[in-house]
C-alpha positions in Angstrom: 96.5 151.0 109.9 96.6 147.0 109.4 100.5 145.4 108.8 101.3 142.4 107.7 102.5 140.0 110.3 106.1 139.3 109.5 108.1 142.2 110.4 106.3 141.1 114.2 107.6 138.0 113.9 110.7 138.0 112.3 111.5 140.6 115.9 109.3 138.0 117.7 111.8 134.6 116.7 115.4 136.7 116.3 114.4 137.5 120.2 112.7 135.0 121.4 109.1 135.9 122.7 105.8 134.9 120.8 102.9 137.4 119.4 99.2 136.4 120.3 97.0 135.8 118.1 93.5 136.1 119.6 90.2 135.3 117.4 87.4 137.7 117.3 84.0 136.7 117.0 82.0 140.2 117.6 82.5 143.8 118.3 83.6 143.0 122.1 86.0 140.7 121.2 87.5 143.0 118.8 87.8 146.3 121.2 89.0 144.0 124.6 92.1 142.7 122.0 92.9 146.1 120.6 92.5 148.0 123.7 94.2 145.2 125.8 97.3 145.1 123.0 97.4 149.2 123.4 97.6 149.2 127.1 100.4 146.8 127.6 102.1 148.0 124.2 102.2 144.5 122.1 101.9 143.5 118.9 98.6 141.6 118.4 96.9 139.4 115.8 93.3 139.5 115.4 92.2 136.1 113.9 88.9 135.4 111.8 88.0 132.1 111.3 85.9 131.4 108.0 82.6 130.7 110.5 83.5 133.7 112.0 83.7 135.9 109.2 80.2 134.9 108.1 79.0 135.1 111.5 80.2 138.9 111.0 78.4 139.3 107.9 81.5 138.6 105.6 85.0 139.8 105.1 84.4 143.2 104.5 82.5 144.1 107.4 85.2 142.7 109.6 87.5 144.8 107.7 85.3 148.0 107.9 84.9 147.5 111.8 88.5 146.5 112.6 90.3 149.6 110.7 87.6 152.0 112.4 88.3 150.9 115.4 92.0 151.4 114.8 91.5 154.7 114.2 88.9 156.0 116.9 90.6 154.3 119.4 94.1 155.5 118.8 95.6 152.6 118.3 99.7 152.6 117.6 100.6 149.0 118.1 101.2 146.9 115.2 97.9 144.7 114.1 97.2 142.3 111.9 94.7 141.3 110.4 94.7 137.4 109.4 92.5 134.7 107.8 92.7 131.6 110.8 92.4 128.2 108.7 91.8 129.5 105.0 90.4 127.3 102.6 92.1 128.2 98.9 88.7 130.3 98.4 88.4 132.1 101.7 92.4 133.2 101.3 91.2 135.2 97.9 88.2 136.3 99.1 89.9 138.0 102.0 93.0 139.7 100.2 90.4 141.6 97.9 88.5 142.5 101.4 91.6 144.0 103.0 93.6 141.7 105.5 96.7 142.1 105.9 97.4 138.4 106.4 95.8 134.9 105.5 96.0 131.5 106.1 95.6 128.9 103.6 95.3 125.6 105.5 96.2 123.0 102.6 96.9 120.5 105.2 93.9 118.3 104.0 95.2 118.1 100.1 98.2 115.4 99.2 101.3 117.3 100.0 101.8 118.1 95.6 98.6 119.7 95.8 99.2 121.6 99.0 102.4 122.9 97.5 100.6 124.3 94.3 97.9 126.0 95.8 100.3 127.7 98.6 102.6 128.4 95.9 100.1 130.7 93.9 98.9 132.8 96.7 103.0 133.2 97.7 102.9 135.0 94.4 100.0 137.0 95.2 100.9 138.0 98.8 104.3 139.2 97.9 103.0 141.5 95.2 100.7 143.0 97.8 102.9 142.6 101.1 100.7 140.4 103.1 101.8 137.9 105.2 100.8 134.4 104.5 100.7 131.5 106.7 100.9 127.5 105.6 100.1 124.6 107.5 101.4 120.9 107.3 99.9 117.7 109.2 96.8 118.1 110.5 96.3 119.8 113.7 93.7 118.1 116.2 90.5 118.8 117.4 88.3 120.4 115.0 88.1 123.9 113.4 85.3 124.6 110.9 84.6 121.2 110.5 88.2 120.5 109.6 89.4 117.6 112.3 92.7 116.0 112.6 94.0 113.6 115.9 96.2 115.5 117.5 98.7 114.3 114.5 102.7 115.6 113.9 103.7 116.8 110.9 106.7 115.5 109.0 109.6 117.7 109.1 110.7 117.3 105.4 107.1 118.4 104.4 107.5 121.5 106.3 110.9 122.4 105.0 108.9 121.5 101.2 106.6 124.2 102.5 108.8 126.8 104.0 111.0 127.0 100.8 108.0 127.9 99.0 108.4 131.4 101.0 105.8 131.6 103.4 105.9 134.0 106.2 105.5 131.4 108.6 104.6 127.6 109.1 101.9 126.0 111.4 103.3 122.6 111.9 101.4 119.7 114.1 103.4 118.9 116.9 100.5 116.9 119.2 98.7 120.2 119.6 94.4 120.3 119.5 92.1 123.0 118.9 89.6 123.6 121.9 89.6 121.8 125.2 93.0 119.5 126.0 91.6 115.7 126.5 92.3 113.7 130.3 94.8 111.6 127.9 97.0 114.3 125.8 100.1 113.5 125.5 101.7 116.6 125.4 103.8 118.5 123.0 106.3 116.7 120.5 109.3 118.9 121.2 111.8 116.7 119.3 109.3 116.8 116.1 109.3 120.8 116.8 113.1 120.7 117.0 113.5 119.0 114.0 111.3 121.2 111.9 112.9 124.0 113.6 116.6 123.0 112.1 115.2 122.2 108.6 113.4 125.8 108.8 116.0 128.3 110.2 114.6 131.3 110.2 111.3 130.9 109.6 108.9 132.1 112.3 107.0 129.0 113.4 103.2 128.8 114.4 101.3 127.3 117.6 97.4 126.4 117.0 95.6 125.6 119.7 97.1 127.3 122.7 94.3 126.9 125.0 95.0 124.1 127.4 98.6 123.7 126.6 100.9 124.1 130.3 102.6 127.4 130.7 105.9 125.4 130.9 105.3 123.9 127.8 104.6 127.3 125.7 107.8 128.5 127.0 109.8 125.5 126.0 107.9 126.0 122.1 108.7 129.6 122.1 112.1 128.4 123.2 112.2 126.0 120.2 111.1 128.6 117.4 107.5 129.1 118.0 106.6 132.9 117.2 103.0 133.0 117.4 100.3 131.4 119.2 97.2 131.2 118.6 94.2 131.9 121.5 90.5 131.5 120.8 88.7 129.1 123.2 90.5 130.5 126.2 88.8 133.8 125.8 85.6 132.1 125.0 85.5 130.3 128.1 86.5 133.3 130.1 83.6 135.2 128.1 81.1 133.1 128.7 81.8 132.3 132.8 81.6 136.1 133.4 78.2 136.3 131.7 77.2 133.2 133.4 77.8 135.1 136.8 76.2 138.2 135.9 73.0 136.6 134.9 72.9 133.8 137.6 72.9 137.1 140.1 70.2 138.2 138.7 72.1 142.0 137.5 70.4 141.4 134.1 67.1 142.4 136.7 68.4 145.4 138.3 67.5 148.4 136.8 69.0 148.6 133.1 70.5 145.8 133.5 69.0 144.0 130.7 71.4 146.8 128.7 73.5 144.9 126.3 76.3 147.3 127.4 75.9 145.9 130.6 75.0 143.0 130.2 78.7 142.4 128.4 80.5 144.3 130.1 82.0 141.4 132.4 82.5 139.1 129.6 84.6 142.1 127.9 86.5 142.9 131.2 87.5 139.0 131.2 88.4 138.3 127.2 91.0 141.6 128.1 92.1 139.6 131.7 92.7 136.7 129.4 94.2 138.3 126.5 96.4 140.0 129.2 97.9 136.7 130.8 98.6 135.5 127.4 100.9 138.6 126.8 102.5 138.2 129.9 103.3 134.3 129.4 104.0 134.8 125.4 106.7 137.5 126.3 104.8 140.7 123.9 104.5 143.1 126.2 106.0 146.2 125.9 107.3 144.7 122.5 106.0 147.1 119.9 
């Protein structure tokens, strides 16, 4: 069964840890998460991004796959199924699929505008307990064509946000999507702080997580960060195990050509990934 996300991370802030949310992009993706998030007894977060969900052949599907899964696999640990960077559109189109949480990333739209749209699908959420997630100041790097400078969000605008009643707030705070830059500056910890105060209780979000120093994450979590969001880690990891398989010629040997072989190293090292993440996020043995 699919929960929202804020019972996981109202636990996740009161005691300080954060819950990983890992993007899927296929069927391997989905079962290293799920299986990984059962064996270490965490909550998890599977995240679709728009691109993703069409990749999947819509909202549906993904749907269809990730609550079968669920229930061959045995899975007990609360999951959630969330929209990652929701246009206004793709938020609707996903509550009448069946997740369990969205993401409408207004952070684009003047601030009034941002407001009125994230107000509305409050109002819907509530009515059909999902969990919904806001953003404020543009995050950089880019995600679905969406690109913002590594930028830091005003704390008033977030506190404009959070009163709205969102589940939880992804704020800018120098963080990029995809790989760090030579030249990052690092996280804006006082800008985090200050949004933290002028949000209380409200479980705060970290995009971007690849890249960012495992000192750093701490210090976020520290700071009121209660979920963090993973996707070009595991896609690295993914990809370099494939890379080796192929580049030794396995693919050659016998069935290797197998797609159920021929993945299998990228799946063993998405759930190696996903694994460290726990471990450094604090979720294990957390559900």
């Amino acid at each position: 069964m699919l929960v929202s996300a804020k019972e996981m991370l109202t636990k996740a802030k009161k005691e300080k840890y954060a819950v990983g949310q890992f993007n899927i992009n296929n069927l391997e993706w989905t079962k290293a998460v799920l299986l990984t998030a059962q064996e270490l007894n965490s909550p998890v977060i599977l995240g679709v991004s728009e691109g993703a969900g069409k990749y999947m052949c819509g909202y549906t599907t993904v749907v269809g796959m990730v609550k079968g899964m669920i229930n061959e696999l045995g899975i007990t640990v609360p999951v959630a199924l969330h929209l990652d960077h929701g246009s206004y559109e793709g938020a609707k189109k996903c509550i009448e699929a069946g997740f369990s949480s969205v993401m409408f990333d207004g952070s684009h739209y003047p601030i009034e505008e941002n407001i009125a749209k994230t107000k509305e699908l409050v109002e819907t959420c509530n009515k059909l307990g999902l969990s919904l997630e806001a953003e404020v100041g543009a995050i950089g790097g880019e995600e679905d064509g969406v690109i913002g400078g590594g930028e830091v969000a005003d704390p008033k605008e977030c506190k404009m946000i959070a009163d709205l009643g969102v589940t939880m707030l992804a704020a800018g705070i120098g963080n990029i999507h995809g790989k760090y830059p030579e030249n990052w500056a690092g996280l804006s910890f006082d800008t985090l702080d200050a949004i933290q105060q002028l949000t209380g209780e409200m479980p705060l979000v970290l995009h971007g997580g690849t890249g960012i120093p495992a000192d750093m994450i701490k210090k976020a979590i520290s700071l009121g960060v209660s979920k963090i969001n993973v996707n070009t880690e595991c896609q690295l990891s993914f990809a370099a195990a494939t890379r080796k398989y192929v580049e030794e010629g396995k693919d050659l040997q016998g069935k290797g050509f197998d797609p159920r072989k021929l993945l299998a190293p990228g799946f063993d090292a998405i759930k190696e990934t996903v694994k460290e993440k726990m471990e450094l996020f604090g979720s294990i043995g957390k559900a």
